[in-house]
N, C-alpha and C positions, 0 to 999 in steps of 0.2 A: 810668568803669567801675564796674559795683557790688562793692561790697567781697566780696559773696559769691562772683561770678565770681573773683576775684584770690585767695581763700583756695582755691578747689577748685582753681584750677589750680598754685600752691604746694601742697598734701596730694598732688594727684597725683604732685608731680614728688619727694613724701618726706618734705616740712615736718613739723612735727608742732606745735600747740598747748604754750606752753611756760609763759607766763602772762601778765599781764596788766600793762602797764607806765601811769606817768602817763595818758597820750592817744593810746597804742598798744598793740597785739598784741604779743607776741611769736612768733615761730616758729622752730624750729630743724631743722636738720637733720644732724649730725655737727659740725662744728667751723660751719657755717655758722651765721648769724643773720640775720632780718629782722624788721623791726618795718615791722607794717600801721598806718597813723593808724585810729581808729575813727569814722570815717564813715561813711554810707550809700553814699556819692557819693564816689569816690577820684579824682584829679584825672586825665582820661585819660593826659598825660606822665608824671606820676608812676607810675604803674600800668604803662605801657610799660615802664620806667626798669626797674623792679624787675624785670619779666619777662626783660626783655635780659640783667639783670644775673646771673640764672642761666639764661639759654641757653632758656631757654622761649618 
């Protein structure tokens, strides 16, 4: 999955840009956190993982 699809679909479900870590995003949204790897190319399971992991 590309990393741009993976970030609009976290923004839409509330994320917000938090900053920028070693080799990842950060994202947050209330007490939640996710860190995106900076890739072009996110590894399709991975990208899953994370969606599942908030209900998306």
């Amino acid at each position: 999955m590309k990393q741009r699809e993976l970030i609009r679909r976290l923004k839409k479900a509330g994320f917000v840009f938090m900053r920028h870590g070693g080799a990842h995003d950060i994202y947050k949204r209330g007490n939640d956190e996710e860190q995106i790897p900076r890739h072009r190319e996110i590894d399709e399971r991975l990208a899953l993982a994370i969606l599942r992991r908030w209900g998306l």
